[in-house]
N, C-alpha and C positions, 0 to 999 in steps of 0.2 A: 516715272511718269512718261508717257508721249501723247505728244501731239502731230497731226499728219507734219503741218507745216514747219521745219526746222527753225526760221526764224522767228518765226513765234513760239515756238519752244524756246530756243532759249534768251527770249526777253519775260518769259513765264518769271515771277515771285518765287513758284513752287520750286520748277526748276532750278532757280537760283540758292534757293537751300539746300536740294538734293546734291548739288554739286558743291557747296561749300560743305559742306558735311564729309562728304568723299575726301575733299583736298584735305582738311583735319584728319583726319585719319589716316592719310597717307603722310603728310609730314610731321604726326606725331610717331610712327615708323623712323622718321630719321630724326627723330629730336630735334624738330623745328616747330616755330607756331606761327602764326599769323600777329602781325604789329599792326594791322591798318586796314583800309579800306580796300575792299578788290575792287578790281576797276576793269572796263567791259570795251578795251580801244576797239574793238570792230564787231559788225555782224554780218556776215556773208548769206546768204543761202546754202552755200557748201558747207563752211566752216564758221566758231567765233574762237576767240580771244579773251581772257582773261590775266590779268596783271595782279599777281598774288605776293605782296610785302611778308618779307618772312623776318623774323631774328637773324638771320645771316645772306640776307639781300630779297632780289625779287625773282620770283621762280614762274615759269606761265604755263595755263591752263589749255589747252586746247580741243573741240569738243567737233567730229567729225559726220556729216549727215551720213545720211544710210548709203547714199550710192560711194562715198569716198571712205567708209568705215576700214576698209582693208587698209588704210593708210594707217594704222595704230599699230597693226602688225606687222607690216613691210619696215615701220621705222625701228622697232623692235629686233626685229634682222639683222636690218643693218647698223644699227650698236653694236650688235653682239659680233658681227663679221668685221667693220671696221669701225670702230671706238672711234679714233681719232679725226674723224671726221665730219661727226654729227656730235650735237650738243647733248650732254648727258641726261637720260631718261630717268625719270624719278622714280616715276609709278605709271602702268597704264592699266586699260579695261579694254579690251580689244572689242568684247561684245556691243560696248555702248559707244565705241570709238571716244574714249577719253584719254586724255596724257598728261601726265606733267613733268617740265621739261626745263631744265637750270638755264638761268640768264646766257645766253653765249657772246653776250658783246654786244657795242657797236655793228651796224651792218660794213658788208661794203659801201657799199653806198653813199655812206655818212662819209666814208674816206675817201672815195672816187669826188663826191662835190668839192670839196672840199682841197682836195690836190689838185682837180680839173685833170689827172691824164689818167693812164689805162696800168700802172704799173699793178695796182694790189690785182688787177686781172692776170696779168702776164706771169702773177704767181697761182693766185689761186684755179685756171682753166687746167692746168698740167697735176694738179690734187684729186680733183674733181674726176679726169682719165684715170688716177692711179686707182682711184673707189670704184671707178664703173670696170676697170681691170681686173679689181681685185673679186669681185661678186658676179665676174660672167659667166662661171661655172656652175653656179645655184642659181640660173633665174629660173630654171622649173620649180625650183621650192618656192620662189616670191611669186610665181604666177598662181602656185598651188594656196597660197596666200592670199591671196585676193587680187594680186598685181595686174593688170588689164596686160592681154596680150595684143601686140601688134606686131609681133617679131616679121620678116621678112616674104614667110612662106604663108602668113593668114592675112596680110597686111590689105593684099587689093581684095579679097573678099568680104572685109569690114567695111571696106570703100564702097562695096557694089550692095551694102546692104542699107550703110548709112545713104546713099541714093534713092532707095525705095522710100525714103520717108519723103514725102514733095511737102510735107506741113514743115518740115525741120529746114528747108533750101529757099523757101520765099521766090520761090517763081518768078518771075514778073513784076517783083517789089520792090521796091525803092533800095533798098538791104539786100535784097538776094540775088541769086544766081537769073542772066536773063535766060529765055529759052533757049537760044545758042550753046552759049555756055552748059547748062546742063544736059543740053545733047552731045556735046563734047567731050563731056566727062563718061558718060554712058556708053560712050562707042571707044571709051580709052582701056578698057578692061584687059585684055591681053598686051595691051603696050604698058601697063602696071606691071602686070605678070614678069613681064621680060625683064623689064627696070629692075624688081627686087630680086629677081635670080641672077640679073648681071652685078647686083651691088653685092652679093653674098657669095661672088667665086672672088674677094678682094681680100679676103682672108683675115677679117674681123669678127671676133666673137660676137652678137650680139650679147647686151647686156639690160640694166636698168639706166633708165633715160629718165632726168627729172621731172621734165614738162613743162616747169615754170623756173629755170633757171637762170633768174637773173638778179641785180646785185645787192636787192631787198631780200634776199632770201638766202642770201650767205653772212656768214659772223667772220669779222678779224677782231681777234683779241691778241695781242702777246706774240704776236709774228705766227699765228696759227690761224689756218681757217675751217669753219664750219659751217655743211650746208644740210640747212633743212628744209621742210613746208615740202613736203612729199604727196601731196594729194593728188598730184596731177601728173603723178611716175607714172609708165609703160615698162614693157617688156619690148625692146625694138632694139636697132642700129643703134650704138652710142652717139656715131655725128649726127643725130638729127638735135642734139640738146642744144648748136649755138645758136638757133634759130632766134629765140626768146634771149640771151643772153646778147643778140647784136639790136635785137629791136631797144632794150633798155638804153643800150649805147648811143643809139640812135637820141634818145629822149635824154639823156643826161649829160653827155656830156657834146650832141651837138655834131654826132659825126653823120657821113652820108654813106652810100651804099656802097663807093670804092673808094673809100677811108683808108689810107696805107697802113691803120692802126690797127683794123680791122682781119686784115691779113697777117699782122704783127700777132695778133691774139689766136689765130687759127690755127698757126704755125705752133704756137706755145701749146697747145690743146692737143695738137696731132704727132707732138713729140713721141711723149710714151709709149703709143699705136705701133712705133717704128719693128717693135719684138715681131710686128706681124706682117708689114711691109713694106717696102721703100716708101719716103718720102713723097714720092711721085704718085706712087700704084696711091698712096694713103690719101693724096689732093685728089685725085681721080674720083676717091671712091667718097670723099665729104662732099664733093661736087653735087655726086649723087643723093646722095644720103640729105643735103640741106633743099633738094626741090623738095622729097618726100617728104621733110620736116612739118610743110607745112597739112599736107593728108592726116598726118601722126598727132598733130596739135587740133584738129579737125574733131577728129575723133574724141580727144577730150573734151573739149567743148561738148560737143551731141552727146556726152556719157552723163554732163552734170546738167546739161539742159532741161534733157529730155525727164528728169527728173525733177522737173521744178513745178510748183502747180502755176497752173495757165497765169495765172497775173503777176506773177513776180517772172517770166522770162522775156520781157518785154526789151530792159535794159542789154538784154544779152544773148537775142535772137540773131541779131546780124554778124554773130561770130564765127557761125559754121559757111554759111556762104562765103564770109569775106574769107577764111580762109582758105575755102576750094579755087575760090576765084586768084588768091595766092599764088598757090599751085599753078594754075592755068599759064598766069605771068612768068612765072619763074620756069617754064616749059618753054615758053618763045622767047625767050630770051637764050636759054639753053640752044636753040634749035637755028638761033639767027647767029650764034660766034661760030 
């Protein structure tokens, strides 16, 4: 069945039996069944959630709108390229962007509150380089996939087109960019250019970039970690992924924006990188790489936005300004050390 609007799709009755029916049948595939009630912790616009009790624990459902649909396949991929790293895939439907996906644990998260310091990061940032390592030589197959490209050499032409849209920037709004500012941004086009040609003679593969990696979106079980919730992956520079992983930091455990821990975590994340160049040349170039992070998080936003119908983007209109306006900060701040 569909329906235009995703969240009402799936708070639909109907839907809720086409999709029980599907999981039945996929866990009678592995010789499991259902003990209990499913249960529905979220509904996004993009994405929902479903908590399915099996005979051998709880396994989750997760059901992908049209515009994030390639996240069924790219998570598919990357099981099959690196296992150890993402939580075991049960069954999926790539067409209908459906998955189901083994419990992975505890988050980070729950461990970060909990200890109050940065240790399970200081392990998990340096995993997380090893996967975006080990998959930098297939991101033409994950873009051929559905993977959103923003790699280095299309990056400020996304920029100059996500600009054309003045209903997506709020103008003048309370939320948006003011006129200044977006005449700022308009007139920055070959100083984009230059930026991503100078971050790509540092001699980093680009790779797959999460989008949303921060510590609600990683599993520690068993001294192992696992990261998923891929709907908000690119094709781009790997450094742009601490962007989200230092703002979570910011909100959990309380640190500021020259947090000595924060540097502690950077250094642990830029280790691996080392195969490709000093230490130095490698700060240089996430220097780089984390203004652009926030264009790169921009762009997602405007991809799930602009897909939303008119009443439900209300909550989530002021995201693409605010992150250009990001940007803008993190340029003068650049330009005044």
């Amino acid at each position: 069945m569909t329906i235009d609007n995703p969240s009402a799709l799936w708070t639909d009755a109907r839907w809720h039996a086409e999709v029980t029916s599907w999981i039945r049948d996929q866990l009678a595939h592995l010789e499991l069944h259902i003990v209990g009630d499913i249960e529905q912790p979220h509904v996004r616009p993009w994405s929902t959630v479903l908590r399915v009790p099996t005979s051998e624990g709880d396994v989750f459902f997760k059901a992908c709108a049209p515009v994030l649909v390639h996240e069924v396949a790219v998570t598919e991929a990357l099981v099959k390229w690196v296992p150890d790293r993402l939580p075991s895939l049960l069954a999926a439907d790539a067409g209908r962007g459906w998955m189901l996906m083994a419990d992975g644990g505890s988050t980070v998260r729950e461990h970060t509150k909990a200890d109050g310091d940065i240790r399970h990061w200081v392990k998990l940032l340096p995993r997380y380089a090893d996967l975006q390592i080990a998959v930098n030589d297939r991101v033409d197959e994950l873009v051929a996939l559905g993977l959103p490209d923003r790699r280095l050499a299309v990056l400020p032409g996304r920029i100059e087109k996500l600009l054309d849209d003045d209903g997506a920037l709020l103008i003048g709004q309370e939320e948006g960019l003011t006129v200044d500012q977006f005449a700022r941004l308009k007139g920055m086009g070959p100083e984009l250019v230059e930026t991503c040609e100078r971050l790509s003679t540092y001699g980093v593969p680009e790779s797959v970039h999460h989008g949303d990696f921060h510590d609600a979106n990683a599993f520690y079980a068993d001294g192992e970690f696992l990261v998923f919730d891929w709907g908000d992956a690119s094709a781009t520079h790997p450094f742009c992924s601490l962007r989200t992983s230092f703002v979570s930091l910011y909100y959990v455990l309380g640190l500021d924006d020259g947090a000595p821990e924060l540097d502690q975590l950077r250094d642990a994340y830029l280790k691996p990188f080392e195969r490709y160049a000093s230490s130095d040349r490698l700060l240089d170039a996430f220097r780089i790489a984390h203004r652009l992070s926030s264009l790169v998080s921009a762009l997602s936003w405007y991809r799930s936005i602009a897909a939303l119908p008119l009443e439900e983007r209300g909550d989530y209109a002021g995201a693409v300004p605010g992150l250009l306006k990001e940007f803008l900060e993190l340029e003068d701040q650049a330009r005044s050390c």
